[in-house]
C-alpha positions, 0 to 999 in steps of 0.5 A: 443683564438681559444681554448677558442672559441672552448671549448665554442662552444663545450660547446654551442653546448652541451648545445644546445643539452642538451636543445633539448634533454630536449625540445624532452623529455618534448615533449614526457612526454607531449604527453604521460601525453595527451594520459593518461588523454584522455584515462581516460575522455574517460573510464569516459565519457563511464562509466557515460554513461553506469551508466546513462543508469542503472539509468534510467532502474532503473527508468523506471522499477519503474514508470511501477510498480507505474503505475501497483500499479495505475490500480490495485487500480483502479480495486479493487475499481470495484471489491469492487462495492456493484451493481457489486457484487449482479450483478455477484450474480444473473447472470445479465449480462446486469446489470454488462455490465452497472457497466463495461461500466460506471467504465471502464470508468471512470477508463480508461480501454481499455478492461473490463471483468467479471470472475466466479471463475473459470475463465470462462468469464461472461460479457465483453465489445465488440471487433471487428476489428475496435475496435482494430484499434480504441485502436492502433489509439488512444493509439499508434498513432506511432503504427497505422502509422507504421502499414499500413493499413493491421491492419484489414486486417486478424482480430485474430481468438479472434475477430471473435467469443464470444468463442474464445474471451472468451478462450483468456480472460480465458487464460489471467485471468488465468496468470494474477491470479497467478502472484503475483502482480496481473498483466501481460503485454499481446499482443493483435492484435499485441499491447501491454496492461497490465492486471490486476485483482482483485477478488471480494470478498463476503463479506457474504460468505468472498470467492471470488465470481468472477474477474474483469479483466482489460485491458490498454494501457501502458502509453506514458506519463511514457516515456515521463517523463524518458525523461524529467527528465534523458534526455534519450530517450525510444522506447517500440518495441513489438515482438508478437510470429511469427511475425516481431516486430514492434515500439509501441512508442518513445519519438522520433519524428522519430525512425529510422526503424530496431531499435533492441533491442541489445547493441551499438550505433545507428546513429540517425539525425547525433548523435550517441546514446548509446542503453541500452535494459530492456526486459519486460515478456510479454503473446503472445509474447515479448516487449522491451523497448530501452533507447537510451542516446545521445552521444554528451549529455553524452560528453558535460561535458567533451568536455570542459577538453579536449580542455582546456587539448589540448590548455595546451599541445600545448601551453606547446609546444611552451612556453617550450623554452621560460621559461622550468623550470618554466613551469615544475614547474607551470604544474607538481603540477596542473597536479598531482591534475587533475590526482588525480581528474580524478581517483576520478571521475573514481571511481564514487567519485564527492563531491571532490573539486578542490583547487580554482585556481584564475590564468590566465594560461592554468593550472589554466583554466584547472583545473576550466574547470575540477572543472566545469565538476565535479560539473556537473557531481555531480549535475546529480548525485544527481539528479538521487539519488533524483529521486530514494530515494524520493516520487514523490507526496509528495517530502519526502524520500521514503522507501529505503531512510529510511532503509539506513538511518536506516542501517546508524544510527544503524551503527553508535551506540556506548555505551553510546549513547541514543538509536534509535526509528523508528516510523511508522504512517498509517492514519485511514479510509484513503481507506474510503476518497479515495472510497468517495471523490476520489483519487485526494483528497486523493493525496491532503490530502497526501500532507497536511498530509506530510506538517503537519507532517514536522512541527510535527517531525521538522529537527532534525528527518528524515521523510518518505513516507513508501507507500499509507498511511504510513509515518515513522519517525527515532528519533535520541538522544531520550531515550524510554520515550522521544521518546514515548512523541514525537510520542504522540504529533506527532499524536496530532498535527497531529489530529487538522485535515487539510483544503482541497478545502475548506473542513475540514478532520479530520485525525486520525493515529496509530502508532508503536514504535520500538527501536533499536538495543533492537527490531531488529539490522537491518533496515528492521527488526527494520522498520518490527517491528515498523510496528507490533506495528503499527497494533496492535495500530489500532486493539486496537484503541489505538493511539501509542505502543511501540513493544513488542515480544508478537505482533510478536507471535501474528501475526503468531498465528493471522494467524493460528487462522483465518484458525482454525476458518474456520476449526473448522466451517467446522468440527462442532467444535462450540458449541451453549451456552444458559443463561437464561433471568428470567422472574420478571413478571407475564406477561413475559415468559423465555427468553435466550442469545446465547452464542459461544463457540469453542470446539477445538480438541486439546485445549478444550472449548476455551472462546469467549474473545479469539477469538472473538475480532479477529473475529472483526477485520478480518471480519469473525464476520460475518460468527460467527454471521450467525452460532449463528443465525443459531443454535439458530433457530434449537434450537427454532424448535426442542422446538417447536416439544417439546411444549416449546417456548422460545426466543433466543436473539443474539449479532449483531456486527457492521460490521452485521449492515452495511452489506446491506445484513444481513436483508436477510440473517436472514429471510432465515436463519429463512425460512429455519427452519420454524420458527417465527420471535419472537422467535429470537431477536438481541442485538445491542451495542450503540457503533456498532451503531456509525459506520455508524448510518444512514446505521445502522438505515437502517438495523435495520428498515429492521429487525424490518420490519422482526418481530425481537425484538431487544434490545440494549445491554449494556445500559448506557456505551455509550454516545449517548442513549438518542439521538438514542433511541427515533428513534431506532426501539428497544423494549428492553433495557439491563441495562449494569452489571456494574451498576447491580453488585454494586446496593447493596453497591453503591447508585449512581448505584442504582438510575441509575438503577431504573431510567433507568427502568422508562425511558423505561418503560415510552417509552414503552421498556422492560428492562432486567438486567445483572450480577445479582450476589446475591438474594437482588439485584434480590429481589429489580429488582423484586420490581422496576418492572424489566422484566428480570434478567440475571446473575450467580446467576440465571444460568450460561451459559449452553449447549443448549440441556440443557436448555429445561430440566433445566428449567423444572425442576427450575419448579417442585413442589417443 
C-alpha cells in the first residue's frame, strides 16, 4: 500500500512537474510570440509612417508644380495682350502701367514687371516698405506675427532706390528665363514668392519683343488641402542667405518655435509628430517645407491589435491550466495566420483578407481586430494611390495612370489576341474659349467634355486626362478597323456639342491613333506615337489618323525646315516668281501674280506646295507674305525707272487678315520703295475670310482705305460668296481653274463661267480667269468679255527680272 502511495505520488508529483514545466514553456513561447508580434506592428507602424510621409512629399510637390502651371498660364495670358505689346513697342510706360495694374489684378500677382529682352526693366509696379509689410500681412499673416515689428525697420537696398529694384528684377527675370519651367521661387525682404515669366512675343517679327514677370505669393490654401486630404500637417520655413530662419506658414495653429528642418520627432501639444523635410530651390536664400504626420494618428490602427494581442496573452496565461491542450490547439492555427497577415502587411501587401472568424474567443477577437486595421490600412492606401493616379478637376485617371495601364496591357499581349489601340483626343480652339469666356468656364467645359466622352468610350475602355485639353483612350479587344470606327464615333458623339451656364459650345477634337505593339512595344513611346498622329490630324483638319512612320520623320523634318526657312531669309535664298495676267480688253493693261519659290543651297529650287503649307501652320506665313510683298514693290520701282507699270497681285493668308497690324505693315513696305498703292493688289481666299469674318472685314476696309485693289481669289470653291461679296471692299474676281480648264468639254463649267462674269460685271468687278490651257478656251474668255486670263498656255511663272523684257518682246511687230 505505502508502495502504491508512493509510486502514485512519485507519479503526481511527476506529473505536477511535467505540468509546470509545460505551464513555464508555454509561458515563455507566449512571451516570446508577444515580443515577435509587437516587434512587427511596431516595424509596420514605423514603415507606414515613413510610407506616409513620402506620399504626401509626393503629393506636395505635385500640387506646387499645378500651382506654378496655374500662374504661368496666367502670365502668358498677359504676355499675349495685343495693348501690352504695342504698349511695349512704342515705349508707353504709362500705358503698360495700366495693362500691369489691371491684369496684375485680376490674376492675383503680388509683383508685376515688364522686361526688354535684354532683361532690362521697362515698367513695374511700385515697391517700398510698407508694401512689403502690407504683402507679409496679407499673404503670411503667421509670418507678419512672428516677425515683430523690426519688419521695416531697415528696408533691402531694393526698396529704396529705382536702380537697385531694377537690378534685383534684372537678376530675378535672368534665373527665372533660363529655368526650364519658366519659374523659380525667390526670397523677397525675407518672404518667399515664386516667379514666373513669359516672353511676349511679336507676332509680326515672330521674336520675342520683351518679358512679363510675375511675383505671388506661395498659396496657404495647398497646404491647407495636404492636410485635409492626407492628415498630415506642413510648415513652409524660409531661410534667407545670412539670416535666422524664419516660419512662413503652418496648418498649425501654433508651430512650436525652433522647428528645424531635420528628420525625427518633435513633441507638439502633448503628441509626438514624425518630421519629414522636402528642400525647395529657392534664389536669395533657402526654403523648407516640414510635413509633420502624428504619431498617435499613424498608431491608432494598430493600437487595437496590440491590446487585443495582449488580453490574448494574459488570458492564455490564466486559461492554460484550465484547458492547455485545447488552447494550444485554438491559438496555434489563429496565430500562424496573424504572423502571416502581419508579414503581408510588413511587405506593404493589403488586399489579403483574413479568413472570417465568427467565434467568441480572444483569438477570434484577435484576428478581426487584426482584419479591421487592415482594411484600414488598405483604405488609406487606395486613397493616396487615387490622390496620385487621378485628375483633380475632372476625377478621370491621369496620365501616369494611363502609361501603366498601358505598360500593363501591353504586358499582357499573347499571340492571337487582337491588338491594343491608344487614342489621343485634344479639343480644337480650346485656348480660344479660355482667353474669351475665361478659365472657369473652360474648367467646366473640361468637366462636360470628360462626362461626354465616358458615355462615348463606355466600361470597356479606360479613359484619361493627358493634361490641359488632352484626353486618352486605351481600346482593348478592338482590331485596327474596329478601333478606328470607335475613334470615329467617339469624336462624332463628342461633337453634337455640350450646354453650359445655359450657353451651347460647340466642341471639335482631333485625334491619333496608334497600335501596339506594331507603333511602339512600350507605353510612353505607343502614347508619344498616338500623339504625332494627333497632330497631324489638327494640321490637316481631318478629325481621326491612324500613326504612320512618315509623321515621326516629319516632325523632325517640320522642325529643321522651320530654321531653314528662317536661314534662307536671312542668306537671300528666296526668289520672287511672276505670271503673267493677259489683258482680253482693250481697256486693260497687263497684269502679274507673285509667286515664291525657295532656291535652296543643297536642294535646288524647291516648289511653294512643300513649304507653304507648313508656313501656315506655324505662323511664319506671315514673314513669307511681308517678303513676296516686299519683292514685289522693289520690282514695281525699278519698272517705273524703266517706264514700264505693271500690277503686281499677292496671296494674303488668313493668319495676315486677322493680324491688326498687317494694313501697317503693307503701307510702309510701299513708303518705303516709293510706290503707289495701285501697283500692288492683294488676293484673298473665301475660305481666310471664314476665320474671323468681322476681324477679317476690318482688316480688309483698312487696306482698301490704303488704294490697294483687292480680289478674291479662287471664286466658286467656297460656299459663302454671294453672302460676303456684296459687302467685301473687292474690285476683282478669280474664277477658280477647275471650272477654267473643263470649259471646252464639260457644259456645266461653261455656264459657271460665263455666269460668274455677268454676276461681276453686274456688281462692278473685274474678272480675271485662271488655268487657261489651250487657245479655244482664251478665244471663248475673250468673247464672254473676260478681263484677264492667266494660265500656262499664256505663260508659265517666270524669274521677275524676266518679265519686263518678255512682255516686250510678246509685243514686237511681228
Amino acid at each position: 500500500m505505502s508502495s502504491a502511495l508512493l509510486s502514485w505520488w512519485q507519479r503526481q508529483r511527476l506529473a505536477t512537474r511535467l505540468m509546470w514545466a509545460s505551464v513555464a514553456l508555454v509561458m515563455l513561447m507566449l512571451l516570446l510570440l508577444f515580443g515577435f508580434v509587437q516587434a512587427l506592428i511596431t516595424q509596420q507602424a514605423k514603415q507606414q509612417l515613413t510610407h506616409e510621409l513620402q506620399a504626401a512629399e509626393r503629393v506636395w510637390r505635385s500640387l506646387l508644380q499645378q500651382e506654378s502651371n496655374r500662374l504661368l498660364d496666367g502670365a502668358s495670358l498677359l504676355a499675349s495682350n495685343h495693348e501690352l505689346r504695342r504698349a511695349l513697342g512704342r515705349k508707353d510706360m504709362a500705358q503698360m502701367e495700366a495693362a500691369l495694374a489691371l491684369e496684375g489684378k485680376r490674376i492675383g500677382a503680388q509683383i508685376t514687371a515688364v522686361l526688354d529682352p535684354d532683361l532690362r526693366l521697362q515698367v513695374t509696379n511700385p515697391l517700398d516698405s510698407l508694401f512689403l509689410l502690407w504683402l507679409k500681412h496679407n499673404a503670411y499673416p503667421q509670418m507678419a506675427r512672428s516677425s515683430g515689428p523690426a519688419v521695416g525697420n531697415q528696408p533691402p537696398a531694393w526698396l529704396q532706390d529705382a536702380d537697385s529694384l531694377a537690378r534685383l528684377l534684372q537678376a530675378l527675370a535672368e534665373h527665372t528665363t533660363r529655368d526650364r519651367q519658366r519659374s523659380v521661387l525667390a526670397l523677397l525682404g525675407g518672404a518667399p514668392y515664386q516667379f514666373v515669366a513669359a516672353p511676349i512675343v511679336d507676332q509680326n517679327l515672330n521674336r520675342v519683343q520683351g518679358w512679363v514677370l510675375m511675383g505671388f505669393a506661395l498659396a496657404p490654401a495647398l497646404a491647407t488641402q495636404l492636410h485635409t486630404d492626407l492628415e498630415v500637417h506642413v510648415a513652409l520655413l524660409a531661410a534667407p542667405s545670412q539670416q535666422p530662419t524664419s516660419l512662413v506658414f503652418s496648418t498649425l495653429d501654433q508651430p512650436p518655435p525652433g522647428l528645424e528642418v531635420l528628420n525625427g520627432y518633435v513633441w507638439i501639444d502633448g503628441d509626438r509628430y514624425a518630421r519629414h523635410p522636402v528642400a525647395l530651390p529657392a534664389w536669395g536664400g533657402e526654403l523648407h517645407t516640414v510635413l509633420l504626420r502624428s504619431h498617435t494618428q499613424a498608431m491608432a490602427p494598430f493600437v487595437q491589435l496590440q491590446v487585443g494581442w495582449a488580453l490574448l496573452s494574459l488570458g492564455g496565461l490564466i486559461l492554460f491550466g484550465w484547458a492547455s491542450s485545447r488552447s494550444m490547439r485554438r491559438i496555434t492555427g489563429p496565430l500562424a495566420v496573424l504572423q502571416r497577415a502581419a508579414r503581408s502587411l510588413e511587405q506593404g501587401r493589403f488586399d489579403a483578407p483574413l479568413p472570417p472568424s465568427s467565434g467568441h474567443d480572444e483569438v477570434s477577437q484577435l484576428s478581426r481586430g487584426f482584419e479591421a486595421m487592415r482594411q484600414s490600412l488598405a483604405e488609406q492606401q487606395t486613397e493616396i494611390r487615387r490622390l496620385a493616379y487621378r485628375d483633380r478637376l475632372t476625377g478621370l485617371p491621369n496620365r501616369q495612370r494611363f502609361v501603366e495601364a498601358v505598360e500593363l496591357a501591353l504586358g499582357q499581349q499573347t499571340p492571337g489576341q487582337p491588338p491594343l489601340s491608344v487614342l489621343t483626343l485634344n479639343l480644337d480652339r480650346f485656348k480660344h474659349v479660355n482667353e474669351v469666356m475665361g478659365y472657369a468656364f473652360g474648367d467646366e467645359l473640361l468637366r462636360a467634355v470628360s462626362q461626354r466622352l465616358l458615355e462615348a468610350v463606355g466600361p470597356t475602355h479606360l479613359l484619361a486626362r493627358l493634361g490641359g485639353d488632352e484626353f486618352g483612350v486605351l481600346l482593348s479587344g478592338l482590331s485596327a478597323p474596329q478601333a478606328l470606327e470607335q475613334a470615329r464615333l467617339i469624336l462624332a458623339q463628342l461633337g453634337a456639342g455640350v450646354v453650359i451656364s445655359g450657353q451651347r459650345v460647340d466642341v471639335r477634337a482631333s485625334a491619333g491613333l496608334a497600335e501596339g505593339p506594331r507603333d511602339a512595344n512600350e507605353a510612353g513611346g505607343l502614347v508619344n506615337r498616338a500623339e504625332m498622329a494627333m497632330r497631324q490630324a489638327k494640321r490637316r483638319t481631318a478629325g481621326v489618323l491612324c500613326f504612320v512612320p512618315e509623321h515621326d520623320r516629319s516632325q523632325v523634318a517640320d522642325l529643321s525646315l522651320l530654321g531653314a526657312m528662317r536661314d534662307g531669309i536671312a542668306r537671300g535664298e528666296l526668289r520672287l516668281y511672276l505670271q503673267p495676267k493677259l489683258p482680253l480688253l482693250p481697256t486693260r493693261a497687263v497684269a502679274a501674280e507673285a509667286l515664291l519659290r525657295w532656291q535652296h543651297p543643297t536642294e535646288g529650287l524647291i516648289a511653294p506646295a512643300r513649304f507653304i503649307p507648313f508656313a501656315e501652320q506655324t505662323g511664319f506665313i506671315s514673314e513669307l507674305t511681308t517678303w513676296v510683298i516686299d519683292a514685289a514693290a522693289q520690282a514695281s520701282a525699278q519698272w517705273a525707272q524703266q517706264g514700264f507699270v505693271c500690277p503686281v497681285a499677292v496671296n494674303v493668308s488668313t493668319r495676315d487678315l486677322l493680324d491688326p497690324t498687317f494694313a501697317d505693315r503693307v503701307a510702309a513696305c510701299l513708303a518705303r520703295h516709293r510706290v503707289d498703292a495701285s501697283q500692288i493688289s492683294l488676293e484673298i481666299t473665301e475660305s481666310a475670310l471664314m476665320e474671323d469674318p468681322e476681324r477679317a472685314l476690318a482688316t480688309l476696309h483698312q487696306l482698301a482705305a490704303l488704294g490697294l485693289d483687292l480680289a478674291i481669289d479662287d471664286y466658286g470653291t467656297g460656299y459663302s460668296s454671294l453672302t460676303y461679296l456684296k459687302q467685301l471692299p473687292v474690285q476683282t474676281l478669280k474664277i477658280d481653274q477647275t471650272f477654267i480648264g473643263q470649259m471646252a468639254s464639260d457644259s456645266r463649267d461653261a455656264a459657271i463661267v460665263q455666269s460668274s462674269l455677268d454676276l461681276a460685271h453686274q456688281l462692278g468687278l473685274r474678272v480675271v480667269a485662271e488655268g487657261v490651257e489651250d487657245a479655244a478656251t482664251l478665244q471663248r474668255l475673250r468673247a464672254w468679255g473676260c478681263d484677264w486670263a492667266q494660265g500656262y498656255h499664256i505663260a508659265k511663272p517666270m524669274p521677275w527680272e524676266q518679265f519686263a523684257p518678255w512682255w516686250a518682246w510678246q509685243h514686237q511687230p511681228s
